[in-house]
C-alpha positions in Angstrom: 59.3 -155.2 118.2 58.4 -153.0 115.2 56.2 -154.1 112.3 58.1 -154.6 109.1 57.0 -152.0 107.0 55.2 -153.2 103.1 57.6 -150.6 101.3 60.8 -149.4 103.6 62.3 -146.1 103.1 64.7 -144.1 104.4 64.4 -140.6 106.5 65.4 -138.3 104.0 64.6 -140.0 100.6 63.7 -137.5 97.7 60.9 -138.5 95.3 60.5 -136.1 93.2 60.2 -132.9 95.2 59.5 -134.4 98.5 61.5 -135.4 101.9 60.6 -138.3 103.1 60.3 -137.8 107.0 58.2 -139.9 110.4 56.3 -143.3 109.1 52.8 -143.2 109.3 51.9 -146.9 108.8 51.7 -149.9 107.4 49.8 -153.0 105.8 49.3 -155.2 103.4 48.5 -152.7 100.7 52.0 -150.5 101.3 53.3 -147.9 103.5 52.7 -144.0 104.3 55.1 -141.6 105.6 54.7 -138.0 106.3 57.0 -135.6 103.6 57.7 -132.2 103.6 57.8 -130.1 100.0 61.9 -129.2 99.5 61.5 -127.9 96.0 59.1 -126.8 93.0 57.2 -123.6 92.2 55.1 -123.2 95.5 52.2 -124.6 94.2 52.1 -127.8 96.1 51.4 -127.7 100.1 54.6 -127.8 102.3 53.4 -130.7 103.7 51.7 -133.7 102.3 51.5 -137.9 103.1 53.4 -140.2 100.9 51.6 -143.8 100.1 54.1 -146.0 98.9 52.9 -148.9 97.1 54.6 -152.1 96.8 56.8 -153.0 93.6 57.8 -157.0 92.1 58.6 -158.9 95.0 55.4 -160.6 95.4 53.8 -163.2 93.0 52.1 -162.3 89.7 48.3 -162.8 91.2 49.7 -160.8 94.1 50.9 -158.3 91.8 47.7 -158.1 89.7 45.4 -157.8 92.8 48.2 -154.8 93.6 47.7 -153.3 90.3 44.0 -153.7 90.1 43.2 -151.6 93.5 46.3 -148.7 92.9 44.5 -148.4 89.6 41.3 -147.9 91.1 42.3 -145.1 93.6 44.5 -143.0 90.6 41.6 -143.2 88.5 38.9 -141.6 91.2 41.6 -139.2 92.4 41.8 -138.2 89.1 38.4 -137.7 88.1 36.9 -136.3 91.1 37.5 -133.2 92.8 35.4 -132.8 95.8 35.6 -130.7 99.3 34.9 -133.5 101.4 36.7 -136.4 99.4 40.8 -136.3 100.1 42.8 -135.3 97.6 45.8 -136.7 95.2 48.3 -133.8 94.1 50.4 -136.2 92.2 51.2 -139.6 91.3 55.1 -140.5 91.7 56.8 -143.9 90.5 60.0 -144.1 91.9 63.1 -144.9 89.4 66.0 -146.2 91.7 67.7 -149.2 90.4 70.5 -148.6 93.6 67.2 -149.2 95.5 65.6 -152.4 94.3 62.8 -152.8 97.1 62.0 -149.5 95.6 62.7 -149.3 92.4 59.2 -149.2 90.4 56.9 -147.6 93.5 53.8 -145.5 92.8 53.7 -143.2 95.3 50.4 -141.2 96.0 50.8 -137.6 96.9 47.9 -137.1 99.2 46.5 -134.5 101.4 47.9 -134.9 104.9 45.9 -135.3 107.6 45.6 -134.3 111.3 43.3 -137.8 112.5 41.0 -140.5 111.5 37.5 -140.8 112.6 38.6 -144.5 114.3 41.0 -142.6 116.2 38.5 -140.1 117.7 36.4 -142.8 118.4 39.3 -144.8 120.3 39.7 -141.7 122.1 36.4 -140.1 122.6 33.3 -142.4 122.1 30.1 -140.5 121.4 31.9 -137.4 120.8 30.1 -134.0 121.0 30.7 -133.3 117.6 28.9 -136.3 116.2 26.3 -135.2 114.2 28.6 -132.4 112.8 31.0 -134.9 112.3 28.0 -137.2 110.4 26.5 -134.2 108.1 29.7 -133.6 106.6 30.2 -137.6 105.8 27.0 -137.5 104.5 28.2 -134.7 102.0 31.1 -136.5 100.9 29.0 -139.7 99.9 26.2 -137.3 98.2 29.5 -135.9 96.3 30.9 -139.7 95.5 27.1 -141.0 94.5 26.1 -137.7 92.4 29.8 -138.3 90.6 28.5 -142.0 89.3 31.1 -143.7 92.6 30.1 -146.3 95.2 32.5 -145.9 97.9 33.0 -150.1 98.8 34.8 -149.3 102.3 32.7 -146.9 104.1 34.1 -147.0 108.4 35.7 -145.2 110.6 39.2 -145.4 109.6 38.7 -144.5 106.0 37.3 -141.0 107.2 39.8 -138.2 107.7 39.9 -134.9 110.1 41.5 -132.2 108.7 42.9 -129.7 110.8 40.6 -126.8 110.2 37.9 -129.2 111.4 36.9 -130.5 108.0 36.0 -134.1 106.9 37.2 -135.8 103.6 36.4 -139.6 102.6 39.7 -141.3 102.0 40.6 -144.8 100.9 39.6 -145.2 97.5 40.7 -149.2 97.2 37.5 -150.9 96.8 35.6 -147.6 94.9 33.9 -148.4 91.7 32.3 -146.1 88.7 28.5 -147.1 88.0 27.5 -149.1 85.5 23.9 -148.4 85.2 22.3 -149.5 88.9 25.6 -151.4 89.7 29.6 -151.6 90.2 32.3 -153.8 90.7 34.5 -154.4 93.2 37.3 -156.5 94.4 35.9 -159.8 97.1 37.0 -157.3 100.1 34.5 -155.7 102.7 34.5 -155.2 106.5 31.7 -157.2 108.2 30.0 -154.9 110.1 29.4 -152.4 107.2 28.7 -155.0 104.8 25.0 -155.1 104.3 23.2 -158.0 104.4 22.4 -158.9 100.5 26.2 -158.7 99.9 27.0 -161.0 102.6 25.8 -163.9 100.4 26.3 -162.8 97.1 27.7 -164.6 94.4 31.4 -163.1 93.3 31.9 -163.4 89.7 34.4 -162.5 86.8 34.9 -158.9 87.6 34.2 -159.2 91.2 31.6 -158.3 93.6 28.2 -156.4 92.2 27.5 -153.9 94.6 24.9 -150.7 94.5 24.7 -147.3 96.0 23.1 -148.6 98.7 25.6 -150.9 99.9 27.3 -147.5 101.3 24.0 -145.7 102.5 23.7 -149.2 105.2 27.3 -148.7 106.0 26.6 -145.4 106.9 23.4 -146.4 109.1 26.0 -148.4 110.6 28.3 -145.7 111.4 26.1 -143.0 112.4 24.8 -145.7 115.2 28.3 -145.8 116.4 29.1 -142.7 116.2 26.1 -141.4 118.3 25.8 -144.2 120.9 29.4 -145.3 120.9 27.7 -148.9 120.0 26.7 -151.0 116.7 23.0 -151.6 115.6 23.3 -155.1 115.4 24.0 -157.4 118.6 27.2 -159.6 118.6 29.9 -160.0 120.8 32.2 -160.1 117.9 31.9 -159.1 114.1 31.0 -162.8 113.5 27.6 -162.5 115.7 26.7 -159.3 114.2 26.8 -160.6 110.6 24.8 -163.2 111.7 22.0 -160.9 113.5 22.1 -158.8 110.2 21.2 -162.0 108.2 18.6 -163.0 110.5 17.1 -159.4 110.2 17.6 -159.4 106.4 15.4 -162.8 106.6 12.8 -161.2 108.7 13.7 -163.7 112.1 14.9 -160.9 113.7 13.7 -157.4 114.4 16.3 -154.4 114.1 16.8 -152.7 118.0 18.3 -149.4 118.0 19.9 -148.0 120.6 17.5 -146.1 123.2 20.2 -143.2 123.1 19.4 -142.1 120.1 17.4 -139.1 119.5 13.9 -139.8 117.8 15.5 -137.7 114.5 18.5 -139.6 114.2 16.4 -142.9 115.2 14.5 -142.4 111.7 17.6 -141.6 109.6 19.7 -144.7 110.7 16.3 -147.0 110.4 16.0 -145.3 106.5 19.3 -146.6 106.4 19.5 -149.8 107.7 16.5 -151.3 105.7 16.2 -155.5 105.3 16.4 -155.0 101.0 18.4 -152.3 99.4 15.2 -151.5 97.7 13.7 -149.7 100.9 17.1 -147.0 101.7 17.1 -144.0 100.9 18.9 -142.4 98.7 22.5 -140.3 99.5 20.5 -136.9 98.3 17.7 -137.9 100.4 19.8 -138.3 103.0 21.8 -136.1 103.0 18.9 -133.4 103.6 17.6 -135.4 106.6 21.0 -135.7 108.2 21.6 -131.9 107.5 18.4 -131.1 109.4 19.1 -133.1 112.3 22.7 -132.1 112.9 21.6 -128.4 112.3 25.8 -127.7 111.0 24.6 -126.8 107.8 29.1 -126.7 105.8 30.2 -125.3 109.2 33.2 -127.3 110.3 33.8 -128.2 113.7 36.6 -127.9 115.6 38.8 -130.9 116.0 38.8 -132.2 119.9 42.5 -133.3 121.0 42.9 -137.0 120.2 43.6 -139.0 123.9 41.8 -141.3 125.8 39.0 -140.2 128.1 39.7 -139.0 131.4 42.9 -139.6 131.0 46.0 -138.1 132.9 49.6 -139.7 131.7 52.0 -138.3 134.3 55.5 -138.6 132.9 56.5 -136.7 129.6 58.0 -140.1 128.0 54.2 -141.4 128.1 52.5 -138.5 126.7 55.1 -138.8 123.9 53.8 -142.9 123.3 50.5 -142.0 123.5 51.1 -138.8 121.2 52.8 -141.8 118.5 50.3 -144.4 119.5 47.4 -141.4 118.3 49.3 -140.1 114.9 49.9 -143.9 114.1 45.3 -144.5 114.2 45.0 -141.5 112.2 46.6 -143.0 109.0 44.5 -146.4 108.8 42.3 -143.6 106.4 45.2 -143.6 103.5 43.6 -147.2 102.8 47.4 -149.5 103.2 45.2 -152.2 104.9 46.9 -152.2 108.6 47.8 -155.4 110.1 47.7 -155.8 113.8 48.6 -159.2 116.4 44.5 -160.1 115.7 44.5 -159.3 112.2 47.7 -161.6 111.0 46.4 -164.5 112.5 42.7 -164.1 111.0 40.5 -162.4 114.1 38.8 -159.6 114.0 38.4 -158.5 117.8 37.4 -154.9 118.8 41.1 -154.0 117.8 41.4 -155.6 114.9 41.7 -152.1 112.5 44.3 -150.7 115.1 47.9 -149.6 114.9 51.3 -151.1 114.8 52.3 -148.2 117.4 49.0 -149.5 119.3 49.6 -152.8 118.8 53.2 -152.4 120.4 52.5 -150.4 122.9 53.7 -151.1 126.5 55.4 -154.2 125.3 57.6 -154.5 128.2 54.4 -155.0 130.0 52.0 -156.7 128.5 52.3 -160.0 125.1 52.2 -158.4 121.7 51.1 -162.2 120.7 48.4 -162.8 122.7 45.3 -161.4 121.5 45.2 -158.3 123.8 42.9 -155.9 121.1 45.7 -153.4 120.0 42.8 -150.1 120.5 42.9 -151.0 124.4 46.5 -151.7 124.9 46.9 -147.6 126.0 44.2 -147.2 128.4 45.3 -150.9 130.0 49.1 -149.5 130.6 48.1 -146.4 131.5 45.4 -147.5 133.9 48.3 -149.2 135.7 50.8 -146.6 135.9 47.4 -144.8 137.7 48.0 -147.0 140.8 50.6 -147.2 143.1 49.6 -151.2 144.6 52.2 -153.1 142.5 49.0 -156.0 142.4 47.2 -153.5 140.3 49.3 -154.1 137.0 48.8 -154.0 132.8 48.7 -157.8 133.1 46.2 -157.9 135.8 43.6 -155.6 134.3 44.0 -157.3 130.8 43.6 -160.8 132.4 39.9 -159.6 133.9 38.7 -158.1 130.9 39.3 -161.1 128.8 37.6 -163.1 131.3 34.9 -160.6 132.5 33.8 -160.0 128.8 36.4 -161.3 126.3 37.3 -157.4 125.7 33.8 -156.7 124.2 32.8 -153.4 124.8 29.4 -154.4 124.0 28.9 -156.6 126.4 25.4 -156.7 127.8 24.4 -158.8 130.6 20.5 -157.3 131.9 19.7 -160.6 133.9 22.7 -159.8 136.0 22.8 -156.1 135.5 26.0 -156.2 133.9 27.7 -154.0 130.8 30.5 -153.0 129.1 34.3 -154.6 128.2 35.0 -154.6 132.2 30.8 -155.7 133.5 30.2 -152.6 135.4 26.9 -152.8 137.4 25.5 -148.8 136.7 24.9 -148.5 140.4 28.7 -149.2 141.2 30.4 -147.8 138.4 29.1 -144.6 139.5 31.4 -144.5 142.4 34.6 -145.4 140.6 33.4 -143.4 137.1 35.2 -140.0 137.9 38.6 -139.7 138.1 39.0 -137.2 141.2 37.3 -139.8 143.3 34.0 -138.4 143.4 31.0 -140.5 142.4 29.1 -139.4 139.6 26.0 -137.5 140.4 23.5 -139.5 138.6 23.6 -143.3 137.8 24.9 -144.0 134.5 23.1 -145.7 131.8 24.9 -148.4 129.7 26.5 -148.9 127.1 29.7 -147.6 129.1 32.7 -147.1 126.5 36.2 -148.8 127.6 37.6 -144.9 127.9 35.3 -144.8 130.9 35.3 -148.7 132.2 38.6 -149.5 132.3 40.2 -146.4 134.1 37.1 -147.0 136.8 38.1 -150.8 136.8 41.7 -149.6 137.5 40.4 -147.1 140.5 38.3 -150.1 142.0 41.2 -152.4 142.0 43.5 -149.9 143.7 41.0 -149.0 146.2 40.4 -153.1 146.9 43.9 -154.2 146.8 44.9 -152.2 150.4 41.8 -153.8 151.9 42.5 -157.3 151.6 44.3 -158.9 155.0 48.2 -159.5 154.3 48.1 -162.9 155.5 45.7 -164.5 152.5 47.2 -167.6 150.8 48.2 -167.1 147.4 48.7 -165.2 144.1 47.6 -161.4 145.8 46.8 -160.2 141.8 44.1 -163.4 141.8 42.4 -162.3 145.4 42.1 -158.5 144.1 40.3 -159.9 141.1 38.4 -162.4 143.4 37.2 -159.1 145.2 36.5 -157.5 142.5 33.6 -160.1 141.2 32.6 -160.4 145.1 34.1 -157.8 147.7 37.4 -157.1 149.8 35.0 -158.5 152.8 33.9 -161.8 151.1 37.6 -162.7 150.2 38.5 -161.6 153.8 36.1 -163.5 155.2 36.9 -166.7 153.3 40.0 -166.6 154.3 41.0 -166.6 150.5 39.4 -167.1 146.9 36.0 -167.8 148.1 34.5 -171.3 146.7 31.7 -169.4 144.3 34.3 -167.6 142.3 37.2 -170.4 141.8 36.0 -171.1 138.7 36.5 -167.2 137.6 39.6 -166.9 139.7 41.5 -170.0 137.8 40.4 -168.4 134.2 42.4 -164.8 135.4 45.1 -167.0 137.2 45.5 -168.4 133.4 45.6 -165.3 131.9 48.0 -163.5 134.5 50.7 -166.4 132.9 49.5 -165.9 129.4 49.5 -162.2 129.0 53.0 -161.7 131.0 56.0 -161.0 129.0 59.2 -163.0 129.7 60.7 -162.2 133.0 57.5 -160.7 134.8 55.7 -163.6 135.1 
């Protein structure tokens, strides 16, 4: 099943001197394809991505919402010029009356990408290149700030890689020009880069009043994820962490960085992530303690490959899925507001800013409608193809990690010793954390990304499956989970699903049903 796309067009379409060519993505806001330059003087790139935006078949407060936010992007892309914001070459509106779904588009011309920082992250959590990676965001909200801008949208998938290892701040929907100490934006924010004060602030007239510093805690929130693969604020969903960031706006609730962070970085995200906007520092401040700490000074770095961790895909056709699945995250940046399975019906699960290529992804194996977060559909499928036990499948690991941890990859459990989206215990997961067999040579310290959890989880599960006596009564995929909460020996011994872990055993029974397309169940 394929995502309707906002604003359809055609391989091949010419606006103005570009070739429409491979969609890029999709959402609420319209829809980017890739183009290639087949005319004019030379002075445009070959290459560039096209954001369509929709025309007059919605209603008129639909319309003027439209209007609003594409006015809001032109006028920033036309004022500002920066090395680390993306750039507009042109502005298009298509005049095609044979075309009435497109008749009356603006098109952005924009700088073409090679990722998004929310792809890396899928792929790579806590990636070396982090603090490079942070100094040069830093420099792109100085740049906004010093220009009189407040940003609005600051996260991962509004920041673009560039393929000469370069950053560039992208998605200019919610941006907003100073006026004085404040600006105004559109009702719209992601929870867990929303600071606290706006959480509960009145929206007028014109909108939302926001401040510079609105973007200086997003970033706090960003660099904390970017450097420990985690957020500053507990939560097993965004819902919990707005809540833990009121409680620590009201003084109820202390603020506990990660211990992985360095005692440098510790101070710059803690500058950032003050209770009152009052107390954060300021982007040029910032910006010189970021700088210091990262120790990049401008010098790019170089883009890593974009896959999962540790990951192996052995047939040509799934390298090619992945390779979509990756191209598809690394447009969420052009700012069309992508709508996954989570998103459409109103959650906001760990997945909730992926893909429609994500989202879609091993559909003949696992329900596109069933809440499965879109970001972890890749490793889950691929996991499976890992193993050759036919128990070991998509649907069974997906079953366990909704009912080991409800797919949080934050999950922390210390009075049972317990982390991460599949519950590792450290001492354990070092066994099953390499991927040539081999444990690790040091016990690993939590939080443990899903890149590394899941594949282990997939490993332990093959390993267990083999081990289990061929007469047990029932459902073989439920006894290999059964041993995966006890061990092969318990369920052996019991003859079965032993009595302690029914409970957890009906709940991936459940789930087995639930997550199985049509005719696998």
């Amino acid at each position: 099943m394929t995502e309707p796309y906002a604003v359809p067009v055609p391989k091949g379409y010419r606006v103005g001197v570009w070739e429409v060519r491979e969609p890029l993505a999709t959402g609420a806001f319209g829809s980017v394809y890739t183009a290639r330059r087949v005319g004019g003087d030379g002075a445009l790139p070959p290459t560039a991505a096209l954001k369509f935006l929709p025309t007059g078949t919605a209603t008129p407060r639909r319309l003027a919402h439209l209007r609003e936010l594409i006015e809001r992007e032109v006028e920033l892309y036309r004022r500002l010029r920066h090395p680390r914001l993306v750039r507009m070459y042109e502005t298009l509106t298509v005049d095609d009356p044979g075309h009435p779904e497109l008749d009356g588009a603006t098109v952005l011309v924009l700088e073409r990408a090679e990722g998004s920082l929310s792809a890396l992250l899928d792929a790579t959590p806590r990636p070396a290149a982090g603090p490079a990676l942070l100094a040069q965001i830093c420099e792109g909200l100085a740049q906004l700030h010093g220009a009189g801008w407040v940003h609005g949208d600051l996260k991962p998938a509004n920041v673009l890689l560039m393929a000469d290892g370069s950053v560039r701040l992208a998605d200019f929907n919610m941006a907003a020009e100073l006026e004085g100490t404040h600006a105004y934006t559109p009702a719209f924010s992601t929870p867990d880069y929303t600071p606290p004060e706006l959480l509960w602030t009145e929206i007028g007239e014109r909108g939302r009043r926001i401040r510079p510093s609105a973007d200086i805690w997003a970033f706090g929130v960003l660099a904390h994820l970017v450097l420990t693969g985690s957020f500053p604020l507990p939560g097993a969903t965004a819902t919990a962490r707005r809540d833990a960031a009121v409680a620590y706006a009201r003084g109820t609730d202390e603020l506990r960085l990660s211990p992985a962070l360095t005692e440098d970085w510790r101070q710059i995200v803690s500058a950032c992530l003050t209770r009152t906007h009052g107390d954060r520092v300021t982007a040029e401040a910032l910006l010189r303690r970021v700088r210091a700490a990262a120790g990049t000074g401008h010098r790019p770095f170089r883009l890593p490959r974009l896959r999962p961790a540790r990951r192996r895909p052995r047939r040509a056709a799934v390298v090619a899925a992945a390779a979509a699945a990756v191209t598809a995250v690394a447009a969420l940046a052009y700012g069309v507001g992508l709508l996954d399975d989570g998103a459409r019906r109103g959650g906001g699960g760990p997945g909730a800013t992926a893909n429609v290529s994500a989202a879609t992804y091993g559909a003949s194996e696992l329900r596109t409608d069933r809440g499965i977060p879109p970001a972890y559909r890749l490793l889950i499928v691929e996991t499976a193809h890992d193993c050759d036990q036919k128990e070991v499948s998509a649907v069974l690991i997906a079953a366990m990690l909704k009912v080991e941890s409800d797919f949080d990859p934050d999950l922390s459990d210390p009075a049972n010793n317990e982390y991460g989206i599949a519950r590792w215990t450290p001492r354990v997961l070092r066994w099953w954390m390499n991927e040539d067999g081999t444990p690790g040579e040091t016990v690993p310290h939590p939080p443990f990304p899903p890149a590394e959890s899941i594949p282990a989880m997939g490993r332990y599960l093959c390993w267990i499956a083999p081990r289990l006596q061929a007469d047990l009564p029932g459902d073989r995929r439920v006894l290999v989970a059964a041993a995966y909460r006890t061990s092969y020996r318990t369920v052996n011994k019991a003859g079965g699903v032993p009595p302690d872990v029914r409970g957890y055993a009906g709940r991936v029974a459940h789930y087995l049903k639930e997550y199985a397309p049509a005719g696998r169940r």
